[in-house]
SELODREN-93692 format. One line per 10 residues: for each residue y negated, x negated, z of N, C-alpha, C. Coordinates in nm, 3 decimals. Atoms other than C-alpha are relative to their C-alpha. Example, Ala and Ser with C-alpha at 12.3 -4.5 7.8 and 13.67 -1.06 7.14 Angstrom:
<recs>
0.119,-0.089,0.000,0.450,-1.230,0.780,-0.120,-0.090,0.000 | 0.119,0.082,-0.006,0.106,-1.367,0.714,-0.109,0.077,0.073
</recs>
This chain:
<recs>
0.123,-0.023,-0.071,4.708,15.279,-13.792,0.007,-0.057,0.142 | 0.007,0.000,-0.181,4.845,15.205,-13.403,-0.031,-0.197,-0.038 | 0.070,0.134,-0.033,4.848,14.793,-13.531,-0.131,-0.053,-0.063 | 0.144,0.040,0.025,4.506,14.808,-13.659,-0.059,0.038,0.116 | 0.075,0.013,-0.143,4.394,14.911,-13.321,0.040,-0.053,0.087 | -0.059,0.057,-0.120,4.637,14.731,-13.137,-0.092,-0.137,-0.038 | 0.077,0.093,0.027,4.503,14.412,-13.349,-0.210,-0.019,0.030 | 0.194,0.030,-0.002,4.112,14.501,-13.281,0.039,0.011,0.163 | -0.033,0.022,-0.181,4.243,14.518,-12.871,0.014,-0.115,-0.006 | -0.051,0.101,-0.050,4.389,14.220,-12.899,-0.138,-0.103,-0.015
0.135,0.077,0.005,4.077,14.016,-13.055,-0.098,0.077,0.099 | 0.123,-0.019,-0.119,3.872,14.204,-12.800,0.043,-0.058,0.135 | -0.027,0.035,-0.136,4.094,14.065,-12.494,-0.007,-0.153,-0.011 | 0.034,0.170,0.036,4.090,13.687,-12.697,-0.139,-0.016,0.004 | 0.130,0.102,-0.026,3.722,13.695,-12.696,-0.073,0.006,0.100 | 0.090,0.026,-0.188,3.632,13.785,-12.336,0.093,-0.072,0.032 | -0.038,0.158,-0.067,3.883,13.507,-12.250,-0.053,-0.129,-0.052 | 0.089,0.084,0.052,3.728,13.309,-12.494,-0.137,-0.046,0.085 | 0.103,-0.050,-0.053,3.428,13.402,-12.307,-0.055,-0.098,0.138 | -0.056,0.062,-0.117,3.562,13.335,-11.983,0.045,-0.137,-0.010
-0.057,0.094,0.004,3.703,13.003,-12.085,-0.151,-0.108,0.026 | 0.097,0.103,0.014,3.349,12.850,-12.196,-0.119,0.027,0.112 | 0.095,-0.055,-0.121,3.169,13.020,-11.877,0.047,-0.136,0.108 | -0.114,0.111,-0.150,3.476,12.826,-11.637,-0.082,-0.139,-0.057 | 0.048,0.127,0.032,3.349,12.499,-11.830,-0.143,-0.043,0.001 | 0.115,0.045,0.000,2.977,12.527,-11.845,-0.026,0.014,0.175 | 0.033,0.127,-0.136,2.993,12.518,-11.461,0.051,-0.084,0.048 | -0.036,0.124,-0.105,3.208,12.271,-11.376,-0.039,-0.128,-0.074 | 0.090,0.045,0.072,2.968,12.113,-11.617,-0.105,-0.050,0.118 | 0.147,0.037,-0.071,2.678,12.171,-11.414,0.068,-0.019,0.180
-0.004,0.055,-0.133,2.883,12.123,-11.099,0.028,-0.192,0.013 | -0.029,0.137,-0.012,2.970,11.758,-11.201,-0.148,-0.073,-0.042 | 0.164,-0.001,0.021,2.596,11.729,-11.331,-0.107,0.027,0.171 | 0.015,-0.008,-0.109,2.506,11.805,-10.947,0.049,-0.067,0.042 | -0.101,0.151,-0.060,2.767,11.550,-10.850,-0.043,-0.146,0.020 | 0.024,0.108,0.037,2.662,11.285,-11.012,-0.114,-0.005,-0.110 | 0.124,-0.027,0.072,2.304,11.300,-11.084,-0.107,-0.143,-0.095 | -0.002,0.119,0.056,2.250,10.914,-11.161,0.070,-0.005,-0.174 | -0.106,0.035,0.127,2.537,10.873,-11.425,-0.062,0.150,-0.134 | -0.039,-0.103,0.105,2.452,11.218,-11.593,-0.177,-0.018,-0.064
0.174,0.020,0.041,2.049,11.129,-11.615,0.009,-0.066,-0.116 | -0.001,0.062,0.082,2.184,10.812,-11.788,0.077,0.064,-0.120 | -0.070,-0.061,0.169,2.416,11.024,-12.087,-0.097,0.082,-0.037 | 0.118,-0.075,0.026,2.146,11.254,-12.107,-0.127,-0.067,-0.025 | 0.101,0.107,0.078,1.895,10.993,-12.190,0.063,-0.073,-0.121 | -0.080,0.077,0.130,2.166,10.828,-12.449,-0.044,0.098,-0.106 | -0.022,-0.102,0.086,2.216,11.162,-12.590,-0.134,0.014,-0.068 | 0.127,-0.027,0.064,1.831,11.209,-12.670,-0.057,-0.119,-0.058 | 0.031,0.111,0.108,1.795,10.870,-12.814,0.068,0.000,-0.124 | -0.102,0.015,0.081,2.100,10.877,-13.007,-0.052,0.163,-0.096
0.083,-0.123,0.083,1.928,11.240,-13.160,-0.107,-0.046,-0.069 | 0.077,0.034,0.079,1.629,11.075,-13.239,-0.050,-0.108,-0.102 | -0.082,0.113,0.130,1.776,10.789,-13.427,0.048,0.169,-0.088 | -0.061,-0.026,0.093,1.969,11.040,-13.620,-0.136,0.100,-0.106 | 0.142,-0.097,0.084,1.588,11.256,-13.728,-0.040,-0.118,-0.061 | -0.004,0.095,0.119,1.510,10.914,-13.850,0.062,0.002,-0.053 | -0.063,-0.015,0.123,1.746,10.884,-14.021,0.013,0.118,-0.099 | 0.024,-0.107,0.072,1.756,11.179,-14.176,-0.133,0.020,-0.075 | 0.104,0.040,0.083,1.382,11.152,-14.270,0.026,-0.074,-0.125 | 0.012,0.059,0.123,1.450,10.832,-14.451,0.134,0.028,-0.100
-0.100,0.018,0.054,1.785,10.895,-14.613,-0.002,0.167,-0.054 | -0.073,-0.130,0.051,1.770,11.286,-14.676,-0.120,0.049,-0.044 | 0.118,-0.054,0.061,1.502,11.503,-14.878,-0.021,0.132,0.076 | 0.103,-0.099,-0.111,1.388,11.711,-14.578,-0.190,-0.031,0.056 | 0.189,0.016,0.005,1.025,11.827,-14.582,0.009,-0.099,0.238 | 0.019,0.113,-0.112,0.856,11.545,-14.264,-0.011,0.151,0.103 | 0.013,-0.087,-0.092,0.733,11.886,-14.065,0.118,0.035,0.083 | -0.131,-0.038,-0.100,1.106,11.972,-13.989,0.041,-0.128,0.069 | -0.038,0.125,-0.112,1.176,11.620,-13.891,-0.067,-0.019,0.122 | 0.106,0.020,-0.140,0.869,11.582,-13.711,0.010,0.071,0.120
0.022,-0.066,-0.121,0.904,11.859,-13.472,0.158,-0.015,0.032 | -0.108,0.015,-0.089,1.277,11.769,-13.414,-0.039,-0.095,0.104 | 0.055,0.152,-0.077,1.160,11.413,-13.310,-0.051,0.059,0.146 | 0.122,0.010,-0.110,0.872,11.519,-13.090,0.103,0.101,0.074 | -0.059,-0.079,-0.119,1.111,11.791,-12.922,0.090,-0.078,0.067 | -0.044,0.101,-0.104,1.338,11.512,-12.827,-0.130,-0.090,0.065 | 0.121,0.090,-0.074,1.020,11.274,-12.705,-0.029,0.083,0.087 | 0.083,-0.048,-0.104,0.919,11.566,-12.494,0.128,0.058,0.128 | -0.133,-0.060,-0.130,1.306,11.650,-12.361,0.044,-0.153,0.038 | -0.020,0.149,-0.063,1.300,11.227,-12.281,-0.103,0.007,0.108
0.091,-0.015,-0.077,0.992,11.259,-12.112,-0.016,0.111,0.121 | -0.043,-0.143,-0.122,1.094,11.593,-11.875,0.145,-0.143,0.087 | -0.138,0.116,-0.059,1.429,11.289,-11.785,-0.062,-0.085,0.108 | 0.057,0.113,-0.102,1.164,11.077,-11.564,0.002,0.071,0.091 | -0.014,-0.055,-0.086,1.167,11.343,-11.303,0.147,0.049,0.068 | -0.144,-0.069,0.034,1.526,11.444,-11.392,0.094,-0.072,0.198 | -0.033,-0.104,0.015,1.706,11.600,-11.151,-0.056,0.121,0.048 | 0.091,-0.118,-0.010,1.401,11.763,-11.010,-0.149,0.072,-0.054 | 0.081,-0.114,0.112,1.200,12.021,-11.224,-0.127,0.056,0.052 | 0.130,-0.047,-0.122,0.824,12.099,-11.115,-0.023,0.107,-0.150
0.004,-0.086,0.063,0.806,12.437,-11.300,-0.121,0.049,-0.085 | 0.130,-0.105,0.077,0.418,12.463,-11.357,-0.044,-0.185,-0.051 | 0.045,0.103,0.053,0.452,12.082,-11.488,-0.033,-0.029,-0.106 | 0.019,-0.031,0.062,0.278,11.995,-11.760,0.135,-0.042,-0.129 | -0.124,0.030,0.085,0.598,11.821,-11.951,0.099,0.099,0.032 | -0.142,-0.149,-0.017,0.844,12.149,-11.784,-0.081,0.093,-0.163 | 0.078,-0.089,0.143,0.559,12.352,-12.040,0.022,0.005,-0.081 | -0.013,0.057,0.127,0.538,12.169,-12.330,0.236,-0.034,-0.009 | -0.141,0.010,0.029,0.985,12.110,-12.314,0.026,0.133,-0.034 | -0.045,-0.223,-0.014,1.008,12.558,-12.267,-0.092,0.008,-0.122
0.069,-0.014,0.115,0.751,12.550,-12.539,0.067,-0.033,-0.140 | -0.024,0.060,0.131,0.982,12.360,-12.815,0.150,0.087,0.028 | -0.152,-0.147,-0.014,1.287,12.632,-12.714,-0.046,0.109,-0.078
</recs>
């Protein structure tokens, strides 16, 4: 009985470091994303092309109904289109709307 509770301690202290591990990384994420606001505009525009190549593809190559493709697509077209302002955000814009709208 003591290492079935020692074992449910232990996975409880691995997954708030777990926790803690991917917290430490998503800001020095967004602190190098603040850094270097040029370079990260441009991977962040790759990244949403290189997504909406792969919903084509997937359209033509896989037997997924068009509705699920379609609204992947258009949610990348509308998180490319929020990138022309990129890295500053006008909150009551109408592309900030419509991007919080496809979340």
């Amino acid at each position: 009985m003591f290492l079935w509770f020692l074992s449910w301690f232990a996975f409880v202290i691995q997954l708030g470091f777990g926790v803690l591990c991917v917290a430490a990384g998503l800001y020095y994420l967004a602190e190098l994303v603040e850094e270097y606001t040029v370079i990260a505009k441009k991977i962040i525009t790759l990244i949403v092309w290189v997504v909406a190549v792969i919903h084509i593809c997937i359209w033509l190559l896989e037997e997924i109904p068009l509705i699920v493709v379609g609204t992947g697509f258009l949610a990348n077209v509308v998180y490319g289109l929020l990138l022309k302002d990129f890295p500053f955000i006008t909150l009551s814009s109408g592309r900030f709307l419509s991007a919080v709208e496809f979340r």
